[in-house]
DRENPADO-850493 format. One record per residue (C-alpha): residue in one letter; x, y, z; residue number from 1. Coordinates in steps of 0.2 Angstrom, whole numbers. Example, Ala and Ser with C-alpha at 12.3 -4.5 7.8 and 13.67 -1.06 7.14 Angstrom:
! residues 2
MARVEX   resn    east   north      up   resi
MARVEX      A      62     -22      39      1
MARVEX      S      68      -5      36      2
//
This chain:
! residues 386
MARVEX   resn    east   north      up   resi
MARVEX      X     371      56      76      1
MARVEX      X     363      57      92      2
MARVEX      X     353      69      87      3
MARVEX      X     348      63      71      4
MARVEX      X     340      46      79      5
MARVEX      X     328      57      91      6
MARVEX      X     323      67      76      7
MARVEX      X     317      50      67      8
MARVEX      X     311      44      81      9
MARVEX      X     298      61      81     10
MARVEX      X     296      59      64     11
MARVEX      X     288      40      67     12
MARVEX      X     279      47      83     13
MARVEX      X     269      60      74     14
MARVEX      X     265      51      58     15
MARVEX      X     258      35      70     16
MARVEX      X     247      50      79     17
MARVEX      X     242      58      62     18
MARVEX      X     236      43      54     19
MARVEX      X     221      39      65     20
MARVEX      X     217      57      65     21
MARVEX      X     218      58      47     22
MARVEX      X     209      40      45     23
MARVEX      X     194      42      56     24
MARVEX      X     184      56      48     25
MARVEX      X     183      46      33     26
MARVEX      X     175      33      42     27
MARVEX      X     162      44      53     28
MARVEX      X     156      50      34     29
MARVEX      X     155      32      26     30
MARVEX      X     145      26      42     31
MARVEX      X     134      42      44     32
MARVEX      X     129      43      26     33
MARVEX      X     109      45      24     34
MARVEX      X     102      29      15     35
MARVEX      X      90      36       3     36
MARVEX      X      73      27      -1     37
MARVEX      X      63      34     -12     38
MARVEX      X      43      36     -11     39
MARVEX      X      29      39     -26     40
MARVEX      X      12      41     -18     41
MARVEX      X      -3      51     -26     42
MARVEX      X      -4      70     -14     43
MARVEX      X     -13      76     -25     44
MARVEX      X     -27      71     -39     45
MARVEX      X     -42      61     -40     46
MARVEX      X     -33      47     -28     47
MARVEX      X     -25      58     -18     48
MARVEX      X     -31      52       0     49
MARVEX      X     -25      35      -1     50
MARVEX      X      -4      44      -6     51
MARVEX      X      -9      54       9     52
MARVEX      X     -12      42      21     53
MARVEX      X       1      29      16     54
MARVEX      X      13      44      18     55
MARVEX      X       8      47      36     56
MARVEX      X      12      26      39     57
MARVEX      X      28      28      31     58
MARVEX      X      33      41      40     59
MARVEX      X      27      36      56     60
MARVEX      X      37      18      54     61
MARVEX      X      51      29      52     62
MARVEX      X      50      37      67     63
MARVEX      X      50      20      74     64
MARVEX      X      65      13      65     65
MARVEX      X      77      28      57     66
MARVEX      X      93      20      55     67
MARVEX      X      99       4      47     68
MARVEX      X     116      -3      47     69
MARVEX      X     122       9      57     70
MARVEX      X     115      22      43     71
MARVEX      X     102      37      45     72
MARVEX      X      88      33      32     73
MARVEX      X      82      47      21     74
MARVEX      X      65      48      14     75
MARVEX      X      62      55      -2     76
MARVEX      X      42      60     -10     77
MARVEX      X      38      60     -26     78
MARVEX      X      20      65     -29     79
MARVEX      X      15      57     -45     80
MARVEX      X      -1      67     -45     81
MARVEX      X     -12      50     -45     82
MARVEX      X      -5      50     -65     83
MARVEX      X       2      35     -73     84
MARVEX      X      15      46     -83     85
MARVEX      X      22      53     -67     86
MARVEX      X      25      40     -59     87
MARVEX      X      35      31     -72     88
MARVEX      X      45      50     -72     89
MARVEX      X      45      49     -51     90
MARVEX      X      55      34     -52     91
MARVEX      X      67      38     -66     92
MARVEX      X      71      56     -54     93
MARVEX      X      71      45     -38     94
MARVEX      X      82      32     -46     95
MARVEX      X      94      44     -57     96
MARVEX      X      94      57     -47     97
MARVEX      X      91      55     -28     98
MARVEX      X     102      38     -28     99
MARVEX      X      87      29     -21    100
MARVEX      X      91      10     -15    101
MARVEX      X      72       4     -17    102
MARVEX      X      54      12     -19    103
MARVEX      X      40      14      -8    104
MARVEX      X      26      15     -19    105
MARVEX      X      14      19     -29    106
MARVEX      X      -3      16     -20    107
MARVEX      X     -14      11     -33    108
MARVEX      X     -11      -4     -46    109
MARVEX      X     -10       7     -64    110
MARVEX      X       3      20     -56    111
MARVEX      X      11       6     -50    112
MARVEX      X      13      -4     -66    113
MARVEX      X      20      11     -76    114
MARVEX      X      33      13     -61    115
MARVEX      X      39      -4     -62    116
MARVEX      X      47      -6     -78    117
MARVEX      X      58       9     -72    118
MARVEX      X      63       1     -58    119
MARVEX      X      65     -17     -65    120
MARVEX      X      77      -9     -78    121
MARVEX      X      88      -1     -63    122
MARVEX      X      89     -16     -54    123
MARVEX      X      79      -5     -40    124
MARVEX      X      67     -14     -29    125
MARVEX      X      51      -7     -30    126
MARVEX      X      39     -11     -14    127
MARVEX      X      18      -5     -17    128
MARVEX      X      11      -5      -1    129
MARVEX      X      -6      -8      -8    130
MARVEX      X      -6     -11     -26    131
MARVEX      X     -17     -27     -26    132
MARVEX      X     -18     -32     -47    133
MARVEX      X     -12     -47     -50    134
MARVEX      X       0     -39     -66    135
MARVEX      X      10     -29     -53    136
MARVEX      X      22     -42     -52    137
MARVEX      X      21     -56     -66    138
MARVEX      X      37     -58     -73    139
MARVEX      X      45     -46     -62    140
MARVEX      X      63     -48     -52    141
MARVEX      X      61     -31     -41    142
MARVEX      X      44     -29     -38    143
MARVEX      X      36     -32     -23    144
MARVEX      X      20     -28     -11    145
MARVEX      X      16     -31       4    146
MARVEX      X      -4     -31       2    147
MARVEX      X     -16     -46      -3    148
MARVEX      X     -20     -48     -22    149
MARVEX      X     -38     -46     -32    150
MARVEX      X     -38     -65     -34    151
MARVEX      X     -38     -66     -15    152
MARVEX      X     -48     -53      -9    153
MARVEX      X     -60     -55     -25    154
MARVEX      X     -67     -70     -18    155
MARVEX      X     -69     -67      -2    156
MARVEX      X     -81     -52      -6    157
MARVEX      X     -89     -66     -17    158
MARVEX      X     -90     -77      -2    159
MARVEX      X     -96     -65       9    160
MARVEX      X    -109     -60      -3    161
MARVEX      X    -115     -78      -6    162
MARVEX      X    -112     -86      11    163
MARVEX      X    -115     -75      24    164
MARVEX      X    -127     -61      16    165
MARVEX      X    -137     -76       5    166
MARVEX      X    -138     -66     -12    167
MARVEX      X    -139     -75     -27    168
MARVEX      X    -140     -64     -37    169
MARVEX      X    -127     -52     -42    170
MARVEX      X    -125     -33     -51    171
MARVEX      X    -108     -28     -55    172
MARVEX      X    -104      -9     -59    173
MARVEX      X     -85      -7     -64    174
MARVEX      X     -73       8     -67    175
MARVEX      X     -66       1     -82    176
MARVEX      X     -53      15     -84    177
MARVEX      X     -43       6     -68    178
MARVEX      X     -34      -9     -72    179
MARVEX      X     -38     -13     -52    180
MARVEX      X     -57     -11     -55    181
MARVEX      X     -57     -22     -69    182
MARVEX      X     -47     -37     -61    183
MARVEX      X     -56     -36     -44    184
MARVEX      X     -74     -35     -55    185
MARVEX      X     -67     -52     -65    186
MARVEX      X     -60     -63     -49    187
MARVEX      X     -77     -58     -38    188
MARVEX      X     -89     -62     -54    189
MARVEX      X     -80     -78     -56    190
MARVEX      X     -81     -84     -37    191
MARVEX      X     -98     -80     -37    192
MARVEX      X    -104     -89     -51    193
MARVEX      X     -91    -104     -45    194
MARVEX      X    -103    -102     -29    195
MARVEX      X    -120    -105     -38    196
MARVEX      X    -125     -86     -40    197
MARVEX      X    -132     -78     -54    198
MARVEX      X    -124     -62     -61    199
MARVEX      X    -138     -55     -66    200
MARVEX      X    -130     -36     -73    201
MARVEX      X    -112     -30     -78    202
MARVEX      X    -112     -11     -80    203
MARVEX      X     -97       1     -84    204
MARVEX      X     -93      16     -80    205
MARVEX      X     -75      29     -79    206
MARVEX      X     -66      36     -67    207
MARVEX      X     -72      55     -64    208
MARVEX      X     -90      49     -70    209
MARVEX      X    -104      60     -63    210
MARVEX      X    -121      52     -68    211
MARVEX      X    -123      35     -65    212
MARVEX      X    -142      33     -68    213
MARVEX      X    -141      23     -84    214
MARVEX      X    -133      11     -77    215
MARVEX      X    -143      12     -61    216
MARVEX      X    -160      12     -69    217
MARVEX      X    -153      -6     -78    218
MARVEX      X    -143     -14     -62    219
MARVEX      X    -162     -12     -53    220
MARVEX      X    -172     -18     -69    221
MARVEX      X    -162     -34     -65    222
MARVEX      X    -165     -36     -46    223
MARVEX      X    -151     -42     -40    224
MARVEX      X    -148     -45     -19    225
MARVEX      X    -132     -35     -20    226
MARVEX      X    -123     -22     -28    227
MARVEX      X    -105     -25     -31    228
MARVEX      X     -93     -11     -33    229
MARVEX      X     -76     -15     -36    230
MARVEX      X     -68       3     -36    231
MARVEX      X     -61      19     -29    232
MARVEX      X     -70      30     -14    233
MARVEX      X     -77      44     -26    234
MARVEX      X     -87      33     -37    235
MARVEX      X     -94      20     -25    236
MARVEX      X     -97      37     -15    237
MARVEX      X    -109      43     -28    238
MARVEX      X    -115      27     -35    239
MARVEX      X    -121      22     -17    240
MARVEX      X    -131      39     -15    241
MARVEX      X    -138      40     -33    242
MARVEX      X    -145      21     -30    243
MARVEX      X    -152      24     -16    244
MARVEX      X    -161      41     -25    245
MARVEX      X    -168      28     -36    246
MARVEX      X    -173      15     -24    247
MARVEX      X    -162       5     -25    248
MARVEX      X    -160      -2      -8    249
MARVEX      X    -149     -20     -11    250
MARVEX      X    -133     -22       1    251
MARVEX      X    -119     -12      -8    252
MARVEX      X    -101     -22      -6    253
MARVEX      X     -84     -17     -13    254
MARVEX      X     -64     -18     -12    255
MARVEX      X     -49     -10      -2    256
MARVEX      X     -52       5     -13    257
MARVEX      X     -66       9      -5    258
MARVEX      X     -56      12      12    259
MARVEX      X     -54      33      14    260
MARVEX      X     -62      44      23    261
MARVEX      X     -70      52       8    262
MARVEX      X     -80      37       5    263
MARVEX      X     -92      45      19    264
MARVEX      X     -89      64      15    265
MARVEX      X     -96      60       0    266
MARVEX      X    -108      46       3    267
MARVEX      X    -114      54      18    268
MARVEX      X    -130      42      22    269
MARVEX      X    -133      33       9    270
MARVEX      X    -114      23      14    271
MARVEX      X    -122      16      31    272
MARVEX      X    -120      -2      31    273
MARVEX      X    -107       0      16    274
MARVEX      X     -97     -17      16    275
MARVEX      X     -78     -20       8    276
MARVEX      X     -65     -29      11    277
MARVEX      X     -48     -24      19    278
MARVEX      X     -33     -25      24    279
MARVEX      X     -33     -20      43    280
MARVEX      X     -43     -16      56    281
MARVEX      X     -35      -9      75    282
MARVEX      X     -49     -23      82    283
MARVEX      X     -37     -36      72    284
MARVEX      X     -21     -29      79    285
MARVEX      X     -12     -37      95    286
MARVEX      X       5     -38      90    287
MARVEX      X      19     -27     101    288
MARVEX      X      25     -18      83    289
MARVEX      X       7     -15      78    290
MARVEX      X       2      -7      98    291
MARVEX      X      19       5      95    292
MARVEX      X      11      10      78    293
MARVEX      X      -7      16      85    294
MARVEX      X       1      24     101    295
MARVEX      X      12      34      89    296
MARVEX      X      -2      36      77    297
MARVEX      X     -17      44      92    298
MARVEX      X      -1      53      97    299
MARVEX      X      -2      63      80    300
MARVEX      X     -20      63      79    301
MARVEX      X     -20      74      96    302
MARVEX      X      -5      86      90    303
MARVEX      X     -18      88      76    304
MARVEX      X      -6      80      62    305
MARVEX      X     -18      69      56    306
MARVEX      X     -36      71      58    307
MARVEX      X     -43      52      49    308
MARVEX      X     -48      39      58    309
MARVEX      X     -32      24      56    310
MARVEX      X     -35      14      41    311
MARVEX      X     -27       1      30    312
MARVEX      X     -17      12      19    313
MARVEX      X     -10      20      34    314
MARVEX      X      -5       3      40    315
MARVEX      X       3      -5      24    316
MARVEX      X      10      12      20    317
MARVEX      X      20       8      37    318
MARVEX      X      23     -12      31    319
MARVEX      X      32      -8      17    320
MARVEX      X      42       2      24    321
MARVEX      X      48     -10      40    322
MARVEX      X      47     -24      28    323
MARVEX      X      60     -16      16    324
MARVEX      X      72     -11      34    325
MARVEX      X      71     -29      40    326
MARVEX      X      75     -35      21    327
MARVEX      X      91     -22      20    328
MARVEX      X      96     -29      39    329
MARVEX      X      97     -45      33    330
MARVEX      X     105     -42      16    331
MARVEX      X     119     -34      26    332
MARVEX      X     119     -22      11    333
MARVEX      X     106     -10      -1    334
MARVEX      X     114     -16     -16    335
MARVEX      X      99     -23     -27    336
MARVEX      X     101     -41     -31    337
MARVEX      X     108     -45     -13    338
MARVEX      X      92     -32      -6    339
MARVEX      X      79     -42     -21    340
MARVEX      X      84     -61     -15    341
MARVEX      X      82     -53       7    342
MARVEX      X      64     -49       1    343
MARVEX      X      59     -63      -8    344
MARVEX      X      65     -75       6    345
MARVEX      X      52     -63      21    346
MARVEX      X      46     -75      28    347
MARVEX      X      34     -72      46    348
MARVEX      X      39     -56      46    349
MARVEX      X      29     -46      58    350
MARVEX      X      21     -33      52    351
MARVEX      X      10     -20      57    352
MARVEX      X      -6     -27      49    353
MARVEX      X       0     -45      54    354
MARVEX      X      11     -55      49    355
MARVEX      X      19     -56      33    356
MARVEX      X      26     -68      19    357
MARVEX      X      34     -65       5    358
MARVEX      X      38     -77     -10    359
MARVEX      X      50     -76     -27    360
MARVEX      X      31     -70     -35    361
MARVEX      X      33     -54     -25    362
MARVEX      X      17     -55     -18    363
MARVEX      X      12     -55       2    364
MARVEX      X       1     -70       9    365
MARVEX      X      -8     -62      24    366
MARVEX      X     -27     -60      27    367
MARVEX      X     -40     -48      26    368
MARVEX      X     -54     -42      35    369
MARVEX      X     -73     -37      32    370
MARVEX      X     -78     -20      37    371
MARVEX      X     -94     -10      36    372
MARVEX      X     -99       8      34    373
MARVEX      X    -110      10      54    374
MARVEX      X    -112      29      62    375
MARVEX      X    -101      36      49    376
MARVEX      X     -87      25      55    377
MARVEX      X     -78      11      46    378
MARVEX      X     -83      -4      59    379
MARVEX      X     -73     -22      60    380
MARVEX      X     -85     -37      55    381
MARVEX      X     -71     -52      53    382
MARVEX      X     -55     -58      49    383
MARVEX      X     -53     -72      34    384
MARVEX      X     -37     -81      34    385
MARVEX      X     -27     -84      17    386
//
């Protein structure tokens, strides 16, 4: 009997010992697993710059911030080839596949309203670092940004235009294959004519277009004070050095788009004193998170990981990215309607390229800046405020 209450008692001992052990790789799993968040960014095609450098921001945020709740957070690229299709397919793999909680991405507005239904449907949020059409997000739950909208930066070009270079008269030549080019040609045209100017030539032309002397040869018939060009890199590249082939020696002013590094590959001269607006500018920056983003970013420049000078898409590539981390913090979870009402209560959140709101609408309230093409360099003029 003796000997039978000291077996027991062995028994219990190693089964209180055993439970712990058995118990406690179980939970070094659950707390170690990789948070996966899925990116869609153009690597390759005509757009392929702006994927590129928002890729470098994103990954550059997550050297700064890796882990949430207690959780490793795994990136996971999907180029969608500056296509439409793809990236409605990128999101359906990132989704299905990969288990992705939310998506960074696409860059530019069409991609990104063929990747949003996908994304609404799942219940997925979807966060564009720098899709600026309005469409992006009407009537959208998940769909968010963390850039300024056409409306926005449409009339401050027209105000810039009207107020501070004194045109009043006004050519317009828009890519009307882009849903972007087409909005941001509409909202500036509208400021501009609210402001008393005279649009004095609307000209179209597509994406991948290589001759634009037609539509020169009118634009200068009409002699307007400036040339507004409310579209990608490669065709305001072109446009600016085949105007100034004909003459045409008007101010030339565009969007966001127009911020990449090929803008002056390809312009070369005829892009000095090239005006757009934009989303960031290092003069603008003077926040702590902002100063830790271009120390980490000038360290890659001198390893020789990045060779482009810092721009916007860098920058919001970055935002969306910290934006989405401090939404999951304060969600306490990646589940999506939880994750969905964290980001659409951001409110003062501070970001790299400032600080940033965000409403049920989905859409960022933040500023822009004016910068110019001087010495082959993309040079700060001014902030404008919301």
């Amino acid at each position: 009997m003796h000997c039978f209450r000291w077996v027991r008692l062995l028994i219990v001992v190693a089964l209180v010992v055993m439970v712990p052990v058995a118990a406690s790789p179980a939970v070094g799993v659950a707390a170690g697993r990789p948070i996966v968040v899925g990116v869609i960014m153009p690597t390759t095609g005509d757009v392929a710059a702006y994927g590129q450098m928002a890729w470098v921001g994103i990954k550059l945020a997550h050297q700064m911030r890796p882990t949430v709740l207690g959780r490793p957070v795994k990136l996971v690229l999907a180029d969608n080839k500056s296509d439409a299709v793809e990236a409605a397919n990128a999101a359906s793999r990132l989704i299905q596949k990969e288990r992705a909680v939310a998506i960074l991405g696409p860059a530019t507005s069409t991609r990104t309203l063929s990747a949003v239904p996908v994304a609404e449907k799942a219940g997925i949020p979807l966060i564009s670092p720098t899709a600026t059409n309005p469409a992006v997000t009407q009537g959208r739950r998940y769909a968010f940004r963390v850039c300024f909208i056409d409306p926005f930066q449409g009339k401050v070009a027209a105000r810039y235009a009207y107020q501070v270079l004194k045109a009043r008269r006004a050519a317009v030549l828009i890519d009307v294959a882009q849903d972007y080019c087409v909005g941001l040609g509409q909202y500036f045209i509208r400021e501009f004519k609210r402001l008393g100017g005279k649009i004095v030539a609307v000209s179209k032309c597509n994406t991948r277009d290589q001759d634009f002397s037609a539509q020169l040869g009118a634009i200068k018939a009409a002699r307007p004070d400036i040339l507004y060009l409310p579209n990608y890199y490669t065709e305001d590249a072109l446009v600016a050095r085949q105007a100034r082939e004909l003459g045409l020696e008007v101010p030339m002013l565009s969007g966001d788009g127009a911020q990449a590094p090929e803008l002056v590959k390809i312009g070369g001269s005829a892009v000095e004193g090239f005006a757009f607006t934009a989303h960031f500018h290092p003069r603008s920056a003077t926040s702590q998170v902002a100063k830790q983003f271009i120390a980490r970013y000038q360290q890659a420049r001198q390893k020789g990981q990045v060779t482009e000078d810092l721009t916007g898409f860098h920058v919001l590539g970055a935002d969306s990215y910290l934006v989405l981390l401090d939404a999951i913090a304060r969600a306490g979870t990646t589940g999506g309607a939880k994750l969905r009402t964290a980001l659409a209560s951001t409110k003062g959140f501070q970001g790299v390229s400032g600080r940033i709101s965000i409403g049920a609408d989905g859409n960022a309230v933040k500023s822009a800046v004016i910068l110019k093409v001087s010495g082959g360099k993309f040079v700060y003029v001014t902030t404008i405020e919301p």
